[in-house]
N, C-alpha and C positions, 0 to 999 in steps of 0.2 A: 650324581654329579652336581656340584653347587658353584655359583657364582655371585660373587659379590657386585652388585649391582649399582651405582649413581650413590658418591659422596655427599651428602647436602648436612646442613645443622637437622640435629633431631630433636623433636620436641620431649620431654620428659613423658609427657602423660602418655605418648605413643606404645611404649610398649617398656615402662621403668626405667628411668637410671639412664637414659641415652642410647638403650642399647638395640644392637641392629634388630629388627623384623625379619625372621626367619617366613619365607612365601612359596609353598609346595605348590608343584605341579604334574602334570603327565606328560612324558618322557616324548612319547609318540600318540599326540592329539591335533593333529593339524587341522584346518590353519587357527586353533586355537593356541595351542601350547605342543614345541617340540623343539627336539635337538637339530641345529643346522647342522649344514655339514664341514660348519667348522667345530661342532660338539659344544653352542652354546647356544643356551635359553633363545628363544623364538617364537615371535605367533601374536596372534591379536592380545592374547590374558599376558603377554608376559611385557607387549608396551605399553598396554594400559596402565599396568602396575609401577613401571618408569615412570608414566607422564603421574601419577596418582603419589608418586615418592617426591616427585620435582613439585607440585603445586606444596603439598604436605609439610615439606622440607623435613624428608624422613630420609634413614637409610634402609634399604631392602637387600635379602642375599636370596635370590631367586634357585632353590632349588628342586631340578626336576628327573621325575624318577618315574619307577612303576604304580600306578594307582592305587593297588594294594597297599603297596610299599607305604606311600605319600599318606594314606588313610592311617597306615596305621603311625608314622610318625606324627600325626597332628595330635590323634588320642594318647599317647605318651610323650608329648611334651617338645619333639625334640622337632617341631618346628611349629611357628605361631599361628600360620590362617595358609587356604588354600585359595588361591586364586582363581578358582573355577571349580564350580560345585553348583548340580543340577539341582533344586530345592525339590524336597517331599515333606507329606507330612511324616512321616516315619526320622527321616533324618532330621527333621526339625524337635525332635526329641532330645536332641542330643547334641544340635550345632544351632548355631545363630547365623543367621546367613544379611549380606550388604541388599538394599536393590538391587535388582539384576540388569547386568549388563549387555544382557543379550538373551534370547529366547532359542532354546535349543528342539531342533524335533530328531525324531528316530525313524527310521526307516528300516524295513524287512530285505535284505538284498542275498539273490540267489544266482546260480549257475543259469543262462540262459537255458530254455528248452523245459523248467521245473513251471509248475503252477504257481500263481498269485498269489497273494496273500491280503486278507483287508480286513480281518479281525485276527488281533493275536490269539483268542482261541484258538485257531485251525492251526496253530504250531504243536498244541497237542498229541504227542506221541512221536512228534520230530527233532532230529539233532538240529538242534539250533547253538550255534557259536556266539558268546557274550562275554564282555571284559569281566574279568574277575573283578568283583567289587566296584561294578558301573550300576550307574544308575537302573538301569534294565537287567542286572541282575538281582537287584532288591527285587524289580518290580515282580521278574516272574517267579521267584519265590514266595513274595508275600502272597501274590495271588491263585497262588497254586494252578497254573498252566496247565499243568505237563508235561510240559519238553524236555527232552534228554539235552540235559545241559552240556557244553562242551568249553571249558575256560580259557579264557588266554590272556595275556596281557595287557596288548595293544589293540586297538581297532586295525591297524595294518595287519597285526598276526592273524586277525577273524578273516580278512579278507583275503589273504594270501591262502589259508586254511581251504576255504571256499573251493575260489579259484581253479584248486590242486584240484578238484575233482573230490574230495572228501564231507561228508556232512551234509545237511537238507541246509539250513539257511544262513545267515549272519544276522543278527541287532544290533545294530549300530546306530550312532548320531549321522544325522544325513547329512550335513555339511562334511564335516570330517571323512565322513564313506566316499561322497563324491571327489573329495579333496585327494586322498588315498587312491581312489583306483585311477585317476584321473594319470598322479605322477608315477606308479608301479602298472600303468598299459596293461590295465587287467580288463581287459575286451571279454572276457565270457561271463561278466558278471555284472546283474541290472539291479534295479531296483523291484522290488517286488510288489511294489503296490505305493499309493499316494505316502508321501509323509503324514506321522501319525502325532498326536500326545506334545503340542506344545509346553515347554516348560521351561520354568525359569531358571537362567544360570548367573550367578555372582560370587562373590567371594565368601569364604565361611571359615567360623572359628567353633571351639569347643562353648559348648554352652556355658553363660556367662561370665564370659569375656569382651561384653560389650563396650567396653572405651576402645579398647584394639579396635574391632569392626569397626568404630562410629567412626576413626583415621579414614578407612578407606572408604565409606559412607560417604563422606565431606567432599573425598578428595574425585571420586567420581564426580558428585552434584558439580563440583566443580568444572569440572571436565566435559560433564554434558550442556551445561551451561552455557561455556566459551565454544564449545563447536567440536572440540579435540577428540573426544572421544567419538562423534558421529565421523570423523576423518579417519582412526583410526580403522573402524567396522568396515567403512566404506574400501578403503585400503585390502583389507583380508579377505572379509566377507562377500562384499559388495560384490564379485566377480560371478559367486558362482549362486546369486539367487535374482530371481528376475522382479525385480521391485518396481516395475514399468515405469512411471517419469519419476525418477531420484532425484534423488540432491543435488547432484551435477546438472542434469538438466534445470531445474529447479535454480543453481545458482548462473546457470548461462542467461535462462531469460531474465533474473533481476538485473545480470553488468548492461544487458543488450538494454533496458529500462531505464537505468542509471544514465549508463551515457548518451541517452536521447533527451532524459531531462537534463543531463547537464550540457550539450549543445544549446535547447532551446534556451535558457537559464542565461546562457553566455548570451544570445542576443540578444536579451532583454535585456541583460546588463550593459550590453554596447550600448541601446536604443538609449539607456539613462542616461549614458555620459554625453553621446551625443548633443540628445537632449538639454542638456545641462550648462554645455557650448552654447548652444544657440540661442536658448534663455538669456545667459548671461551677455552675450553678444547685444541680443536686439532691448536689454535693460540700459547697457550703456547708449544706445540710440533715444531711448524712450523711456522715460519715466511715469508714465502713467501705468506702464505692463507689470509694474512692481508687485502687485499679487500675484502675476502670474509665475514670476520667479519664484516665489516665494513656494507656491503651489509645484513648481517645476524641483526646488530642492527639496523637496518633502518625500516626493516620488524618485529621487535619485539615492537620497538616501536612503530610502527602505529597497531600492531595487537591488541595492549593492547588496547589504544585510539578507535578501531574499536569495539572491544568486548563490551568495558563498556559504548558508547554511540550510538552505530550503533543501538541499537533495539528500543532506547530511541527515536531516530529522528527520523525513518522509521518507526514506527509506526503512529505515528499523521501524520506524510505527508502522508502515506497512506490512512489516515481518510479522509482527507484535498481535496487529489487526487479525490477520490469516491463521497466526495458530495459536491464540489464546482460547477461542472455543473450539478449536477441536481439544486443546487440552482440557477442557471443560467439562469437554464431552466422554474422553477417556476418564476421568476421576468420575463423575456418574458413573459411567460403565464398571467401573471397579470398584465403586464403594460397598455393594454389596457384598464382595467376594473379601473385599479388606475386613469389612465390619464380622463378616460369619466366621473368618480367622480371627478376630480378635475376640469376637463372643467363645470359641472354642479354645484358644490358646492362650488368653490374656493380653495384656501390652506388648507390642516389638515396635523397635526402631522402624522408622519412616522417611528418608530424606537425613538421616544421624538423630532425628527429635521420636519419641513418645507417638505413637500412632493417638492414644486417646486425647493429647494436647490437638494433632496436625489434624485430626477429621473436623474439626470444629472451626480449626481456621483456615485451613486451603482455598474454599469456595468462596469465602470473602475475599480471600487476598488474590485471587485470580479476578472478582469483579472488580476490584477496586484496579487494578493493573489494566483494563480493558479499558474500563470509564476516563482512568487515568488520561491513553493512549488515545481516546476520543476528543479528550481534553488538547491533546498535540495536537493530533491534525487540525481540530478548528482553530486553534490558534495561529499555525503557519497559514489557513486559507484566511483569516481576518487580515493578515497580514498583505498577503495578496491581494485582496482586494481594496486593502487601501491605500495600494501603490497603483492599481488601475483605477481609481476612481469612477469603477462601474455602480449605477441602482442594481443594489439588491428586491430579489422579490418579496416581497413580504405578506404574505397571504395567509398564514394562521392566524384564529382568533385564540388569544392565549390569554390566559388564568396569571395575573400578579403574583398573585399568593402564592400559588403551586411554583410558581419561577424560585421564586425567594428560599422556598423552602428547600425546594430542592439545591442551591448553592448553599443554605447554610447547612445541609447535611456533606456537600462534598468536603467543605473546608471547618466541619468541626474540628479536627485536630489541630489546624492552628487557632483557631477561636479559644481551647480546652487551655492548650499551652501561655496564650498571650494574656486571658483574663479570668479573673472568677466571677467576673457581675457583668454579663450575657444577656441583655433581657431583647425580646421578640413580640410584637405587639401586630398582630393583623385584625384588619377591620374587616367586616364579615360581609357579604353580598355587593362588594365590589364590581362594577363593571369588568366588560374584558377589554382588549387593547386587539388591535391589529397587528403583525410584526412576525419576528422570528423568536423561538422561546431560549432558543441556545444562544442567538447572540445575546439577549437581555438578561441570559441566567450567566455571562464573560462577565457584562458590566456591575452584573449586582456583585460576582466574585472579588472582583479586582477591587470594589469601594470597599468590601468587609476587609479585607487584606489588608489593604491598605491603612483603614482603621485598624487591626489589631497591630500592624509595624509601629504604626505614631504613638501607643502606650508606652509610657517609662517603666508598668512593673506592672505584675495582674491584681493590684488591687485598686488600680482604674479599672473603668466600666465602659462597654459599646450596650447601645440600643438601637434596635431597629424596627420600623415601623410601614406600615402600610395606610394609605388612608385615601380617601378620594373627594376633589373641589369639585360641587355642582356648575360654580357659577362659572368656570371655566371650561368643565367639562374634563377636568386634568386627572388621573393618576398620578397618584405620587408616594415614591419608597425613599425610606429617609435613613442616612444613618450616622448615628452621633457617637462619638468619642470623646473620652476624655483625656485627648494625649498633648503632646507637645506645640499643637498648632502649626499653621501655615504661616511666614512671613509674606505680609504685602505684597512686598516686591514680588514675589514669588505666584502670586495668583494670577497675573494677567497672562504664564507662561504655562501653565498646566499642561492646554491642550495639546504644546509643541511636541512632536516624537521626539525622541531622545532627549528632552529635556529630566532633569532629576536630582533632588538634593540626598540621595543615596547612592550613588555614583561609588564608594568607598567598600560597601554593603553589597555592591553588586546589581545595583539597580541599573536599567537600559533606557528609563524613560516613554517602554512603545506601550505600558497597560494603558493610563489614563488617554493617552491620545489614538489609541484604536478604540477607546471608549467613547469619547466623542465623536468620533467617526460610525460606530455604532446607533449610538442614540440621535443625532441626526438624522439618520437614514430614515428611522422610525417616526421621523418629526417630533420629535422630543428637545429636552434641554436637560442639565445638569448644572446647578447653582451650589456656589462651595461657599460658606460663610462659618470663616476662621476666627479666632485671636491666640497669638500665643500664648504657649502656658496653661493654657483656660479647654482648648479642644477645638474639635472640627466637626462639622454639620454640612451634610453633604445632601443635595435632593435629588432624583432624577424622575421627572415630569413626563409622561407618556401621554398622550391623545389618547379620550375613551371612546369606544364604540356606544353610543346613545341606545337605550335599550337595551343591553344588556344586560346579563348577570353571573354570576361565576359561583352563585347556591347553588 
C-alpha cells in the first residue's frame, strides 16, 4: 500500500529530473513504521521522513509493506531508499546507510513459565520465531546458532505465534515487542532476559547512491539541529524507555531558570529608570551633580540593553556550555570505532561530507564553538559589570605576551581576511602585570578588530608590538594601523557606550567603552593617536609588577 506523502518544490539533484522519492517501509513495525487504522503510513521513521521532505523541499511517496517485500523492492529498483534499516557489516556490502536516527536493541521474548535467556547461544536447538529478512535473521544465519528457525513477517505475527502456545522463543526489536504486546494484551508473554546488541538504525539506499542518501543525510542534520527530530523520538519512543531526567524535564528546569532571570532582569530594569528620574530631577536642582547624571545615563543605558537581551544570549550559551563537551566526549568515544570502519571499509559519508575530510575537522570545530561560547558569556558579564560599577578582583599575575598571543590566534581569521602585512613583534623577558588575563586578552581583541575594520583593502598593514618603560615602570601593547584614521572631533568620544561611526555596519559602540572600563579597573590607560588617511596608533599602558619576569 503507497502514499503520496507532502507536496513541496523538489530539488533536481534529489533523485533526477524532479521526480518523486520513492521511501519503503515495514508494514507492521510499531511505533517505528506501521499502518494506522485508518490504512496509512505511521510511526516515528515515517514523520521523520515528512519533517526530512518539508526542510529538503523534496517530494516523498511513503510506501509500506512486508519487509521482505520492501527489501526486495529497493534491490530491484522499484523503490529508492528505506527509511529504517538496522546497519551491519554484512549489509553495508551492499547498502549505504544515513546517520542513524535511532539505536535499535533486540530482546529474547518467551511464554511465561519457560527459562531465561542471556546469550543467544542457548537458543541452540530451539524454535525461535524471527521476521523474515530482519536484521536477526541475518544475524543467526551468518553466525550459525542453531536454532530451528520459524519465519513470519511481522514482529506482531512472532508474537501472536508465541503467545498461541506454539514454539520456545520470539527475536525481536524490544521497543517494537514492548510496543506490540503492550496494544494486542498479550499478558503470557515477557521478556527473556535484558535487552541485547545495540545497533544502529537509519535510512539506506542501494550501494552507490550516495547523492540520494546525502538528501536525507542533510535533512536529518537538520532536524537534529533545530530540536524536531529529538520531539519527534520523544513523541513515540520516549514513553516506553526509562531515560531518567529527559528532555522534558530538562526543558522544565531551564523555563523555571528563564523566568526567574527574567523577573530579576525586570527589576533591575525598573531600578534604571527610576534611577534615571531622580538623576535627572535632582540635575535640574543642582548643577554640580552633572557627572553624576552622566554616570547615572551610562548605567541606564546598558541596564536596558542588559534586560532585553541578557536572558536571550545566556540562555543558548548555557545550552551550548552543557553539551558541547559532552559532544566532545562522544566523538572521542567514537573515533576509534569510525576510524577502524574506515581503515576496513574505506570513505563513507559523515554528517552528508567524506568521513576522511570531517575526522580532521570536527574536533577543531567543536573547540572553536566552545571557546567561541566563552567568548559570549564574558562578554554579556563585562557588560554587567559595568552597568554596576562594582571593583573587579584582580589577583592573577599574568604574562603580556601569552595574553596577546593568545587573542591573536582567536581572531586570526579576521586578521587572514582584512590584511596580508600582519607583522607581531614581542619583547622577550617582559615583566608580568597584576589583573585578570581574560578581561586584557577582550581589550587586546576589540583594538586588533578594530584595526583590521579601519583598512580600506589588505594591502594595508597592522603591527603589533609589545615592549616595556623602566622609567615608569609601564607595560605597554601597541597597535598600528594603516587605515582610514580617527577624525578629531571623534577622539574625545571613544570611551562613550554606544557612541560609533559604524552605526550603518552594524556597530553598537559598547567594545571600546567596556574597554576602558576594563583597563581602568587594572589601573591602566589607553592613548589613541590618529591622523586621517595616514592610520591609527593605539597604546594600552598596564602597571608592572617590579621584579618580575615572564622568561
Amino acid at each position: 500500500m503507497a502514499f503520496l506523502i507532502g507536496i513541496f518544490p523538489f530539488s533536481a539533484e534529489a533523485a533526477g529530473h524532479g521526480e518523486t522519492i520513492r521511501v519503503g517501509g515495514d508494514h507492521n513495525y510499531p511505533p517505528y513504521e506501521f499502518l494506522n487504522e485508518k490504512g496509512e503510513p505511521d510511526g516515528y521513521n515515517t514523520e521523520l521522513t515528512l519533517a526530512i521532505a518539508e526542510v529538503m523541499g523534496i517530494n516523498v511517496d511513503i510506501q509500506l509493506g512486508g519487509w521482505d517485500e520492501m527489501r526486495h523492492q529497493l534491490e530491484t529498483g522499484e523503490i529508492d531508499a528505506l527509511q529504517g534499516m538496522v546497519f551491519s557489516k554484512e549489509r553495508a556490502k551492499g547498502y549505504d546507510f544515513s546517520p542513524p536516527h535511532a539505536v535499535i536493541h533486540q530482546s529474547v521474548f518467551t511464554r511465561k513459565g519457560l527459562p531465561t535467556i542471556s546469550e543467544l547461544t542457548e537458543l541452540k536447538d530451539r524454535e525461535v520465531i524471527v521476521q523474515s529478512g530482519g536484521i536477526m535473521h541475518d544475524y543467526l544465519l551468518q553466525n550459525k546458532v542453531g536454532a530451528k528457525l520459524v519465519l513470519v513477517d511481522t514482529h506482531a505475527d512472532a508474537l501472536r505465534l508465541l503467545a498461541s502456545g506454539k514454539h520456545d522463543y520470539a527475536l525481536v526489536a524490544n521497543l517494537p515487542g514492548l510496543y506490540t504486546g503492550k496494544v494486542l494484551e498479550l499478558s503470557n508473554i515477557i521478556p527473556a532476559g535484558k535487552p541485547f546488541g545495540a545497533q544502529l538504525y537509519g535510512y539506506s539506499v542501494l550501494k552507490g547512491k550516495q547523492d540520494l542518501l546525502a538528501q536525507f543525510s542533510e535533512g536529518l542534520a537538520i532536524l537534529k539541529n533545530t530540536g524536531r527530530q529529538q520531539a519527534l523520538y520523544d513523541k513515540w519512543l520516549g514513553p516506553l524507555e526509562d531515560q531518567g531526567m529527559g528532555w522534558k524535564n530538562l526543558g522544565l528546569a531551564a523555563a523555571f531558570v528563564s523566568t526567574l532571570l527574567l523577573l530579576i532582569l525586570s527589576i533591575i530594569m525598573f531600578w534604571n529608570r527610576a534611577l534615571s528620574r531622580e538623576v535627572a530631577r535632582r540635575t535640574q536642582e543642582q548643577q554640580l551633580q552633572q557627572q553624576q547624571l552622566i554616570q547615572a545615563d551610562k548605567m541606564t543605558s546598558l541596564g536596558i540593553l542588559v534586560s532585553g537581551v541578557a536572558h536571550e544570549i545566556n540562555n543558548p550559551s548555557s545550552l551550548l556550555l552543557l553539551n558541547l563537551p559532552i559532544l566532545k566526549d562522544v566523538y572521542q568515544d567514537a573515533e576509534d570505532i569510525l576510524e577502524a570502519h574506515y581503515q576496513e571499509h574505506g570513505d563513507f559519508l559523515i554528517g552528508g561530507l567524506a568521513y576522511s575530510r570531517m575526522r580532521d575537522e570536527i574536533p577543531p570545530m567543536l573547540d572553536d564553538m566552545l571557546t567561541g561560547t566563552h567568548r559570549i558569556r564574558r562578554i554579556v558579564d563585562d557588560l554587567r559589570d559595568f552597568a554596576r560599577q562594582e571593583p573587579t578582583e584582580l589577583s592573577e599575575t599574568v604574562v603580556l605576551n601569552d595574553v596577546v598571543a593568545t587573542a591573536i590566534r582567536l581572531v586570526d581569521n579576521t586578521i587572514s581576511k582584512s590584511t596580508r602585512h600582519f607583522k607581531v613583534e614581542y619583547t622577550e623577558n617582559l615583566p608580568c602585570f597584576e589583573g585578570n588575563a581574560q578581561r586584557i586578552e577582550q581589550v587586546v581583541i576589540n583594538l586588533i578588530i578594530n584595526a583590521c575594520q579601519a583598512l580600506e583593502s589588505p594591502n594595508d598593514g597592522i603591527s603589533v608590538r609589545t615592549f616595556y618603560l623602566a622609567h615608569d615602570n609601564m607595560l605597554k601593547f601597541e597597535v598600528c594601523d594603516q587605515g582610514h584614521g580617527i577624525a578629531p572631533e571623534h577622539l574625545p568620544h571613544l570611551s562613550d557606550p554606544f557612541f560609533t561611526t559604524k552605526r550603518e555596519q552594524g556597530g553598537t559602540g559598547l567594545g571600546l567603552s567596556v574597554s576602558f572600563s576594563i583597563v581602568q579597573e587594572h589601573g591602566g590607560t589607553l592613548a589613541y593617536d590618529s591622523k586621517l588617511a595616514q592610520g591609527t596608533c593605539v597604546t594600552l599602558s598596564l602597571p608592572a609588577i617590579k621584579g618580575t619576569t615572564s622568561s
